[in-house]
PDB file of N, CA, C and O in Angstrom:
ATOM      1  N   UNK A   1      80.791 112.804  97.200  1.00  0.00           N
ATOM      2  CA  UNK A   1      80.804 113.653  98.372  1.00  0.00           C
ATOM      3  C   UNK A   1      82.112 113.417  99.130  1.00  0.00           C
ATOM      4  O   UNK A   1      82.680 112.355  99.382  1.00  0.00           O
ATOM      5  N   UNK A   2      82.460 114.731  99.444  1.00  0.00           N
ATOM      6  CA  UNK A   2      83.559 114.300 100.276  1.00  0.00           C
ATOM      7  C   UNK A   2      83.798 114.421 101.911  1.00  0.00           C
ATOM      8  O   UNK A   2      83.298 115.326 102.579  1.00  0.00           O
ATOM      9  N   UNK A   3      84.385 113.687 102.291  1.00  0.00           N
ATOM     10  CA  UNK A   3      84.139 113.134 103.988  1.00  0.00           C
ATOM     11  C   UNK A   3      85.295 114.538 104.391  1.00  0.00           C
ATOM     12  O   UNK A   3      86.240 115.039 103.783  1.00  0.00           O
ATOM     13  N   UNK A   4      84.789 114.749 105.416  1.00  0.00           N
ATOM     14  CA  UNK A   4      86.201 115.631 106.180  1.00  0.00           C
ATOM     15  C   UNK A   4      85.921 114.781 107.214  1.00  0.00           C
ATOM     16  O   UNK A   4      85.106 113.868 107.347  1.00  0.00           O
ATOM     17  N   UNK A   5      86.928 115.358 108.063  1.00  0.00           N
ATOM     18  CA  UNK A   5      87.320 114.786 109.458  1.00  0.00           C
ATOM     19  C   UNK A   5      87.836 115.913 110.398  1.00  0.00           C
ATOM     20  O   UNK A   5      88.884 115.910 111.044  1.00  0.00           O
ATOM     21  N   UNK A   6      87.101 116.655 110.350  1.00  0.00           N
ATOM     22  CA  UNK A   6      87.423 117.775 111.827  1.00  0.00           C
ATOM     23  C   UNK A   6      88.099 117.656 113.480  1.00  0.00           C
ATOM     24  O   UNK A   6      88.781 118.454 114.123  1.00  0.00           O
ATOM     25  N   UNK A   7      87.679 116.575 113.740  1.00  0.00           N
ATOM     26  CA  UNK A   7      88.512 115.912 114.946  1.00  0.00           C
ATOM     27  C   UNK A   7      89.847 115.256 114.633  1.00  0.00           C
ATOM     28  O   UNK A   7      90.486 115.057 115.666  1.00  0.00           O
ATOM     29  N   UNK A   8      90.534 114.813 113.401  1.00  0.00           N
ATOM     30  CA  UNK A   8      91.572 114.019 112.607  1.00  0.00           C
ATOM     31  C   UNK A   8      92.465 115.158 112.249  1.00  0.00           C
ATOM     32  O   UNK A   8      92.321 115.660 111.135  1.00  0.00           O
ATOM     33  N   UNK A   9      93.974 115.935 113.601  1.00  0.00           N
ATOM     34  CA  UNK A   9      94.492 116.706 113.243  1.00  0.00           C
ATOM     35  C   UNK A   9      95.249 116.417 112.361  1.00  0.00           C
ATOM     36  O   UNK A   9      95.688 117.357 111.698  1.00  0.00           O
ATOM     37  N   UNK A  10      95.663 115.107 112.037  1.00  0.00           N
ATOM     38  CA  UNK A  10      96.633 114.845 110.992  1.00  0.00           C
ATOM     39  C   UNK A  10      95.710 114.768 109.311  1.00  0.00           C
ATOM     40  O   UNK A  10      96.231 114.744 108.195  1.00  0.00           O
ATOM     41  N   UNK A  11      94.455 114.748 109.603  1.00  0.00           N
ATOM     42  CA  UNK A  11      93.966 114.943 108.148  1.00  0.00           C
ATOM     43  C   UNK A  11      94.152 116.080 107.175  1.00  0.00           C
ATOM     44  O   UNK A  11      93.761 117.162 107.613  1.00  0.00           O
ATOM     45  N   UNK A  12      94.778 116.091 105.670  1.00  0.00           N
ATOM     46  CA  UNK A  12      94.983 117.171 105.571  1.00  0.00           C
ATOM     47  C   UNK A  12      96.733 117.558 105.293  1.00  0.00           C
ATOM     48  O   UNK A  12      97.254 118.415 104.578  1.00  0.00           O
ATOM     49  N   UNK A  13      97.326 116.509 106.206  1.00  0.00           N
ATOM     50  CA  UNK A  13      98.414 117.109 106.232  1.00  0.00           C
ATOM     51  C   UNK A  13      99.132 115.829 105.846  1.00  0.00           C
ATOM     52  O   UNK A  13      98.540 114.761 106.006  1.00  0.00           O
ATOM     53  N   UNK A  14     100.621 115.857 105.247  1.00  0.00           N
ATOM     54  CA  UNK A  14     101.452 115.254 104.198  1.00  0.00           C
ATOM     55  C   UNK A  14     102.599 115.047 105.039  1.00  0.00           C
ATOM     56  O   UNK A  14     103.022 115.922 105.795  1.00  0.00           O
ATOM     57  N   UNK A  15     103.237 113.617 104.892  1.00  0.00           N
ATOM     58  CA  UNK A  15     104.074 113.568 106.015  1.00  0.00           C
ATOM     59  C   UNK A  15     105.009 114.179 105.721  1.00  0.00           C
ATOM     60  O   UNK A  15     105.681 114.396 106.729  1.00  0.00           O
ATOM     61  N   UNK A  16     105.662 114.812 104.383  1.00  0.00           N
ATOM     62  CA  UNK A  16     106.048 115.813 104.503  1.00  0.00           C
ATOM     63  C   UNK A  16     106.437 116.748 105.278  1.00  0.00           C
ATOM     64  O   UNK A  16     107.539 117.023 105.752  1.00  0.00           O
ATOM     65  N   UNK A  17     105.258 117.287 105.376  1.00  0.00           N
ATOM     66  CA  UNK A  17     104.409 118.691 106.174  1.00  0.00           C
ATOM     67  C   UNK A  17     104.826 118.404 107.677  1.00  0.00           C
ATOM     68  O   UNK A  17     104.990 119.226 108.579  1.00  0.00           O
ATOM     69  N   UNK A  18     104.947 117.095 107.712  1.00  0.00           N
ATOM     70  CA  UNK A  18     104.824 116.977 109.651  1.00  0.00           C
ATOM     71  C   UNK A  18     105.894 116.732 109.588  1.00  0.00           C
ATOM     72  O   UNK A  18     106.549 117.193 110.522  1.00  0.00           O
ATOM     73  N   UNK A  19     106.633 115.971 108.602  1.00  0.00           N
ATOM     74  CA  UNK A  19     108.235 116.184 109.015  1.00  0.00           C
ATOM     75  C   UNK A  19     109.375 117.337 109.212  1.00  0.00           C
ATOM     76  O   UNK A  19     110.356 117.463 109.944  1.00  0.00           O
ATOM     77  N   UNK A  20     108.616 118.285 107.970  1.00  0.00           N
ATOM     78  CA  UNK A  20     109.355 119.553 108.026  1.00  0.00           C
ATOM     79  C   UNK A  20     109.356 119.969 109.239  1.00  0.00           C
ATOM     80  O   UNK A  20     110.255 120.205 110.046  1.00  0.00           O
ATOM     81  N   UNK A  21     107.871 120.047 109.277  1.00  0.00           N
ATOM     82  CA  UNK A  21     107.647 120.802 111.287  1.00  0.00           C
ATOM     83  C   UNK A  21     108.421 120.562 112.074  1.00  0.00           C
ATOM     84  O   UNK A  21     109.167 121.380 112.613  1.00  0.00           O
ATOM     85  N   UNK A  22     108.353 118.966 112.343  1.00  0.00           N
ATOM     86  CA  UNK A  22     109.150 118.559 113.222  1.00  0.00           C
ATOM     87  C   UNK A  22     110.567 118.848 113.306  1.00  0.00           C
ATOM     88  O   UNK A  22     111.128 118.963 114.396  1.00  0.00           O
ATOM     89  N   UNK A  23     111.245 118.985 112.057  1.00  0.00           N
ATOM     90  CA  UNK A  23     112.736 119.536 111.647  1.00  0.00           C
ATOM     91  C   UNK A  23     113.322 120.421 112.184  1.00  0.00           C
ATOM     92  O   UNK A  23     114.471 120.628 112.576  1.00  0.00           O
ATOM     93  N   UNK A  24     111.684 121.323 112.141  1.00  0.00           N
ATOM     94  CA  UNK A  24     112.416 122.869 112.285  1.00  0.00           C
ATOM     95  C   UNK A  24     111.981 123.439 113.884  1.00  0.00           C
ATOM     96  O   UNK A  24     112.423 124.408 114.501  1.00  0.00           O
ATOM     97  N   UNK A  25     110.904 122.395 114.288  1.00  0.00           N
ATOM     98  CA  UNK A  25     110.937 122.510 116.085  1.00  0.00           C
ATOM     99  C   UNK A  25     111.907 121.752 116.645  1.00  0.00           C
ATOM    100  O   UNK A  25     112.140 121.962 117.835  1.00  0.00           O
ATOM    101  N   UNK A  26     112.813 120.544 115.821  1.00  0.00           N
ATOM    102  CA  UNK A  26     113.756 119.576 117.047  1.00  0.00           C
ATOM    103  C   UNK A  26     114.819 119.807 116.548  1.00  0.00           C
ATOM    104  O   UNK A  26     115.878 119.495 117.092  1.00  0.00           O
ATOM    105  N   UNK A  27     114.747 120.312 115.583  1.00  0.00           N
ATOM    106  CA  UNK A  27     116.245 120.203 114.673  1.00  0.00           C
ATOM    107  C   UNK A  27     116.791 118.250 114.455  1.00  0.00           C
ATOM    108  O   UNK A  27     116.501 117.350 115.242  1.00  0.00           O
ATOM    109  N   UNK A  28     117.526 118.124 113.295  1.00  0.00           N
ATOM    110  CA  UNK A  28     117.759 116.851 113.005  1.00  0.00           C
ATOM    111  C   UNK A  28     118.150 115.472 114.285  1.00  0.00           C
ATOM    112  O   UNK A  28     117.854 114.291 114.465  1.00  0.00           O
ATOM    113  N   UNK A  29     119.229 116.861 115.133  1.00  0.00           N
ATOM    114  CA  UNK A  29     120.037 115.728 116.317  1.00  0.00           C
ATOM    115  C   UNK A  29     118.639 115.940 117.437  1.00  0.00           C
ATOM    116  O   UNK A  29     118.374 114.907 118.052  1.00  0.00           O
ATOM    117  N   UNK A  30     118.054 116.725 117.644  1.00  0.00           N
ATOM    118  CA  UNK A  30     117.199 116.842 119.011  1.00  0.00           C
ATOM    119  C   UNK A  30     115.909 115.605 117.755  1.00  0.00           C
ATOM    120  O   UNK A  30     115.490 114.690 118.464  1.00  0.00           O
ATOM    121  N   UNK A  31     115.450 115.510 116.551  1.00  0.00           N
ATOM    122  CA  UNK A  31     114.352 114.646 116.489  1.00  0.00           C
ATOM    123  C   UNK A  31     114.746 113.061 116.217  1.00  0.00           C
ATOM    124  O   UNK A  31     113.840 112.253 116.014  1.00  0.00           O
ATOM    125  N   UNK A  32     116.479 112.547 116.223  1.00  0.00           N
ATOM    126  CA  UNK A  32     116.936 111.537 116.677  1.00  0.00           C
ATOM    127  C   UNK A  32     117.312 111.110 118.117  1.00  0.00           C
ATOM    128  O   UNK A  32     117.657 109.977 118.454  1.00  0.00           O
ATOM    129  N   UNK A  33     117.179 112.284 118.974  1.00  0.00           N
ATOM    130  CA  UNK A  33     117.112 111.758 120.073  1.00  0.00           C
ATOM    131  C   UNK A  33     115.701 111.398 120.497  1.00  0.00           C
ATOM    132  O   UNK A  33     115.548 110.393 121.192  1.00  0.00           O
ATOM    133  N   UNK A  34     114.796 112.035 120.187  1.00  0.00           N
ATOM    134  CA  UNK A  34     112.978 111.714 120.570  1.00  0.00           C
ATOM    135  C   UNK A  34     112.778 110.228 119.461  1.00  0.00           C
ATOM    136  O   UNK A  34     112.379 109.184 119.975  1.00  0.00           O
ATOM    137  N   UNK A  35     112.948 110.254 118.648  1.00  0.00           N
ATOM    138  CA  UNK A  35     112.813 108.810 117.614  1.00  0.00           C
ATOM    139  C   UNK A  35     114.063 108.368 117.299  1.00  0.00           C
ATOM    140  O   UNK A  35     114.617 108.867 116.319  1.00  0.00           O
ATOM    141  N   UNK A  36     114.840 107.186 118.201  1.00  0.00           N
ATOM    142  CA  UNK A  36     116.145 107.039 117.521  1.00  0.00           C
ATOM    143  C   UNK A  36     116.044 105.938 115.822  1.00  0.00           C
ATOM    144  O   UNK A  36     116.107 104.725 115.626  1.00  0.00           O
ATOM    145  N   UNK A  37     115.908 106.862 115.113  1.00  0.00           N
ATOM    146  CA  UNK A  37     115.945 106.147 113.519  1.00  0.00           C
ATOM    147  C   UNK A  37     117.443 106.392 112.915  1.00  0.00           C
ATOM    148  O   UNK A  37     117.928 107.516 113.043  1.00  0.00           O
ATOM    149  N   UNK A  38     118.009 105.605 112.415  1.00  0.00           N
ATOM    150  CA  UNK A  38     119.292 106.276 111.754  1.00  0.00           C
ATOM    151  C   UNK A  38     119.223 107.064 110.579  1.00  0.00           C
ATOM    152  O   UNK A  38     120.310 107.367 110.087  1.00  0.00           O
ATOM    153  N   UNK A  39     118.105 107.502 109.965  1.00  0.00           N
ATOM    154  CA  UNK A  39     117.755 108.373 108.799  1.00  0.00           C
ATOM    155  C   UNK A  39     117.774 110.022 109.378  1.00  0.00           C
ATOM    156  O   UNK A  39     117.788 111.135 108.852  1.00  0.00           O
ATOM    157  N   UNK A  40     117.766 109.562 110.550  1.00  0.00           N
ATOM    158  CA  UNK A  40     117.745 111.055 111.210  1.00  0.00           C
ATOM    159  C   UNK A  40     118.862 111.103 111.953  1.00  0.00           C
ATOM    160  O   UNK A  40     118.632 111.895 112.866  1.00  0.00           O
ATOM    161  N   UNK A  41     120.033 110.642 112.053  1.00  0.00           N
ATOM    162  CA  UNK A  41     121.532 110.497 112.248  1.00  0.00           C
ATOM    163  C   UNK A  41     122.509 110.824 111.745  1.00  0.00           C
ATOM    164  O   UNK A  41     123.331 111.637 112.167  1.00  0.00           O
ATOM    165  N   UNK A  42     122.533 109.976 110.393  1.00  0.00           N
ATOM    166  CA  UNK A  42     123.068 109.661 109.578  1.00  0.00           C
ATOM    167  C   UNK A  42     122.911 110.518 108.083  1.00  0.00           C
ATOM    168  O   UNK A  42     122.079 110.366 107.188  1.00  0.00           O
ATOM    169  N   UNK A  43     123.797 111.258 108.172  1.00  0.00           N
ATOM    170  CA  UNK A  43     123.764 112.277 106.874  1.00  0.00           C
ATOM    171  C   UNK A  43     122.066 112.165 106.392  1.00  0.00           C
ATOM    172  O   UNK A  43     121.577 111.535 105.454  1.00  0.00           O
ATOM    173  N   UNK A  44     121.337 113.130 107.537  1.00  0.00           N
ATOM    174  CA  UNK A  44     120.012 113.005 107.197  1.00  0.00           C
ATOM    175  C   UNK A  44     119.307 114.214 106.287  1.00  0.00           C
ATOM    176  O   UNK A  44     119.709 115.377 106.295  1.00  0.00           O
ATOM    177  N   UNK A  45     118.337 113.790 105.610  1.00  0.00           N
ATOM    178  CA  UNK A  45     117.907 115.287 104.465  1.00  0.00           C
ATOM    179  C   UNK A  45     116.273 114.729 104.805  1.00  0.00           C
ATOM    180  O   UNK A  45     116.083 113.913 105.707  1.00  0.00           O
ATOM    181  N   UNK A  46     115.217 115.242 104.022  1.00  0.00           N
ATOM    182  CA  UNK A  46     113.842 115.345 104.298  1.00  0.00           C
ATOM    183  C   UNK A  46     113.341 113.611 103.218  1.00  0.00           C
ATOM    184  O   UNK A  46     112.652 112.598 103.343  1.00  0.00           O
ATOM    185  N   UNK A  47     114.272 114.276 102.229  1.00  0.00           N
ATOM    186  CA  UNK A  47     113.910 113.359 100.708  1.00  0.00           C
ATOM    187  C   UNK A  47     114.669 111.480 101.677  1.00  0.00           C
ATOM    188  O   UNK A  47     113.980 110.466 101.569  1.00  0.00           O
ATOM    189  N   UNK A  48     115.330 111.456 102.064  1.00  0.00           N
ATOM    190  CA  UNK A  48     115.961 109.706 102.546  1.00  0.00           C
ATOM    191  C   UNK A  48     115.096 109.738 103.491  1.00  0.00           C
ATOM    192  O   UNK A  48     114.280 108.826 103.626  1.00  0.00           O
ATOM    193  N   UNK A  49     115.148 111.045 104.484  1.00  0.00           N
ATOM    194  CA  UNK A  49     113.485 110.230 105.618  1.00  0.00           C
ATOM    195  C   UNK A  49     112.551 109.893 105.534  1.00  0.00           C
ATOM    196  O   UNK A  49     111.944 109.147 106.303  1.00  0.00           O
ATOM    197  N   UNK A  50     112.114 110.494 104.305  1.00  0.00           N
ATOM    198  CA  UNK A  50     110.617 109.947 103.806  1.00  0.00           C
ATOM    199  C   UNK A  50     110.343 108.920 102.852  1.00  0.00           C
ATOM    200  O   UNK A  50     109.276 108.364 102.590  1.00  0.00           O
ATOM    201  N   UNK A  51     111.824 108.716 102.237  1.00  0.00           N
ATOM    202  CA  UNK A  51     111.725 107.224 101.824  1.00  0.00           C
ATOM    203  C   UNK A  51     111.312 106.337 102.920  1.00  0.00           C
ATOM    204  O   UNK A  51     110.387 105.539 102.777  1.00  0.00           O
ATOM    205  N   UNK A  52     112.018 106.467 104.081  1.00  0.00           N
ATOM    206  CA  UNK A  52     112.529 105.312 104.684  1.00  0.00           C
ATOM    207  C   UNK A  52     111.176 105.075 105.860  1.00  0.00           C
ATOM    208  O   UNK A  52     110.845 104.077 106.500  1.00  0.00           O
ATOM    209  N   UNK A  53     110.519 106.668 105.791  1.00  0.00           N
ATOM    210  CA  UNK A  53     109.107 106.360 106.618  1.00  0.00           C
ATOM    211  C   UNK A  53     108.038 105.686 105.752  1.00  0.00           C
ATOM    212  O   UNK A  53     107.443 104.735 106.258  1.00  0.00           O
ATOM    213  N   UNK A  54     107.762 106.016 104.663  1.00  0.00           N
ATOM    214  CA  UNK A  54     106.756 105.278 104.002  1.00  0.00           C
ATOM    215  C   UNK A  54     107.156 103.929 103.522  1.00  0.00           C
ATOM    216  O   UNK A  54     106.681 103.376 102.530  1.00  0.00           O
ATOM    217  N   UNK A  55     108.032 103.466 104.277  1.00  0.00           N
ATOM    218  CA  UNK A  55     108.781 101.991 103.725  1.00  0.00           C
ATOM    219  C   UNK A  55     108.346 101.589 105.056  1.00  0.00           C
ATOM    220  O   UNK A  55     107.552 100.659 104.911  1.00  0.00           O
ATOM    221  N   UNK A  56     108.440 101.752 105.771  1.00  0.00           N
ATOM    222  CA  UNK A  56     108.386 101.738 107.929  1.00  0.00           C
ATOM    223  C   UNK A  56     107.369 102.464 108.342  1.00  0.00           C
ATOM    224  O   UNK A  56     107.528 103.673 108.509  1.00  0.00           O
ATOM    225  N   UNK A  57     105.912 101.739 108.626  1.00  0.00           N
ATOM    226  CA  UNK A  57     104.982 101.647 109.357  1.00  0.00           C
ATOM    227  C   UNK A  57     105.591 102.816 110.717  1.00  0.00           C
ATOM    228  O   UNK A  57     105.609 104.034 110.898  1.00  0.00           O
ATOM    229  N   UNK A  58     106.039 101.555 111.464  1.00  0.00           N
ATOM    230  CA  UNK A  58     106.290 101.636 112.813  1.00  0.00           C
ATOM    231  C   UNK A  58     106.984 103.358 113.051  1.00  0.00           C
ATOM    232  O   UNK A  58     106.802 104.225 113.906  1.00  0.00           O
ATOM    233  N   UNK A  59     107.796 103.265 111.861  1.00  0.00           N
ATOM    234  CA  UNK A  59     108.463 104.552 112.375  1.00  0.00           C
ATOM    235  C   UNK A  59     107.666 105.690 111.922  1.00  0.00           C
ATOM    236  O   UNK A  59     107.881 106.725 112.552  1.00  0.00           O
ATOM    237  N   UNK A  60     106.561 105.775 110.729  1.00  0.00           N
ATOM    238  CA  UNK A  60     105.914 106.798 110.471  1.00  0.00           C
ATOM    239  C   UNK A  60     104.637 106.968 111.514  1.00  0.00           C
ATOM    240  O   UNK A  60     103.839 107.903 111.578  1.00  0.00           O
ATOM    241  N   UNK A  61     104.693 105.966 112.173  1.00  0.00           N
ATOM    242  CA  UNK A  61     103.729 106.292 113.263  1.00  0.00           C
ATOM    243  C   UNK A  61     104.282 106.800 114.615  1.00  0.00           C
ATOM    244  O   UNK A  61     103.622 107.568 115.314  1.00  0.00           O
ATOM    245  N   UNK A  62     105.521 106.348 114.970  1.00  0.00           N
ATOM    246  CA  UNK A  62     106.001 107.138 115.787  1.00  0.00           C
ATOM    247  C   UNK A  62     106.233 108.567 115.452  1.00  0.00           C
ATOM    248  O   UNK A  62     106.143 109.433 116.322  1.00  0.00           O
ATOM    249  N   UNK A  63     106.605 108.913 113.900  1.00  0.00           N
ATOM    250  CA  UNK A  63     106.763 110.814 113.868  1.00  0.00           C
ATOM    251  C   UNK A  63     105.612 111.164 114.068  1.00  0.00           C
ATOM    252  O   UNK A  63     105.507 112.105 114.853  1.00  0.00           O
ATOM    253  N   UNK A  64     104.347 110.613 113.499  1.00  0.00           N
ATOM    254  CA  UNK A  64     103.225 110.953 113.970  1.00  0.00           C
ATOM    255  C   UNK A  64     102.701 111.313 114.888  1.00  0.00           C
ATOM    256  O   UNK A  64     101.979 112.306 114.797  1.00  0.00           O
ATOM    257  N   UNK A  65     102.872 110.605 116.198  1.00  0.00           N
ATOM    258  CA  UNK A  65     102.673 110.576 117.200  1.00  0.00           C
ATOM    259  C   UNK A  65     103.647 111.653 118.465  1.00  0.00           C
ATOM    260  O   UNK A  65     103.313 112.034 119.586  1.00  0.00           O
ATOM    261  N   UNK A  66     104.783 111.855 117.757  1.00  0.00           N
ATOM    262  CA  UNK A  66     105.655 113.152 118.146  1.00  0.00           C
ATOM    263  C   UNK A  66     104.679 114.503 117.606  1.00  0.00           C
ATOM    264  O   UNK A  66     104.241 115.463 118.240  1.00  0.00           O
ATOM    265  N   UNK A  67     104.578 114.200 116.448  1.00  0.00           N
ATOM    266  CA  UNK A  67     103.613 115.488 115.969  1.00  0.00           C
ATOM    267  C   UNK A  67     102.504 115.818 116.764  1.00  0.00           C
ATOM    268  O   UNK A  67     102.207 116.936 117.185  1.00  0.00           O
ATOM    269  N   UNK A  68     101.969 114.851 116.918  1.00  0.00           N
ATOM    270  CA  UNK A  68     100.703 115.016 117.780  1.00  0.00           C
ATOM    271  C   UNK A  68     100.780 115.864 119.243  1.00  0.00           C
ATOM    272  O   UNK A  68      99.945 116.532 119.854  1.00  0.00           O
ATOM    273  N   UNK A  69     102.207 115.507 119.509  1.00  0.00           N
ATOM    274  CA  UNK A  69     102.457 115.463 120.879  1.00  0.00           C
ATOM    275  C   UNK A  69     103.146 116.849 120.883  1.00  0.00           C
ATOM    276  O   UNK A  69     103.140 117.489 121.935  1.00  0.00           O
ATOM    277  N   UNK A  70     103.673 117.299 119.900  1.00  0.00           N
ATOM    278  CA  UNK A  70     104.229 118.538 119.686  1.00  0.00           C
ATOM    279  C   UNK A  70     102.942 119.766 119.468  1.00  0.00           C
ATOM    280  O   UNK A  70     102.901 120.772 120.175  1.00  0.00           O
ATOM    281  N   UNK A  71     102.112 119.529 118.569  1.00  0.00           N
ATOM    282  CA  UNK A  71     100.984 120.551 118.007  1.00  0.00           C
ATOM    283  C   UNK A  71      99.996 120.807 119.238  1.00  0.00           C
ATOM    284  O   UNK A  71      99.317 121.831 119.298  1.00  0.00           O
ATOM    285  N   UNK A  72      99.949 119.495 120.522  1.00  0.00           N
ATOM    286  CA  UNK A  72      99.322 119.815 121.311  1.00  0.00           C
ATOM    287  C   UNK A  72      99.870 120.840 122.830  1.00  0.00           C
ATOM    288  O   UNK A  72      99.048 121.156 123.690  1.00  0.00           O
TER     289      UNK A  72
END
């Protein structure tokens, strides 16, 4: 059986998915100024940020938490 989570807006969705979003609502320099990461500075693309978030806790919870803060 499988569980959903209806209250869990991030269920469902691929950090991917929330990064693109975020990309294309802050653009690269406006979503290094809201999270200063240097992956988002520094000759940044989708494919090195998402290395460097699923390597980094801390920082995939902060895009997270921009997302959250954005969708609401």
């Amino acid at each position: 059986m499988k569980e959903t989570q209806p209250n869990n807006p991030l269920h469902g969705k691929t950090l991917e998915h929330i990064l693109t979003y975020l990309v294309a609502a802050y653009g690269w320099e406006g979503l290094y100024q809201e999270i200063r990461v240097n992956c988002f500075k520094k000759d940044p693309s989708i494919k090195s940020s998402l290395k460097f978030l699923r390597k980094n806790q801390w920082a995939r919870t902060k895009v997270e938490d921009l997302y959250l803060e954005t969708i609401n």
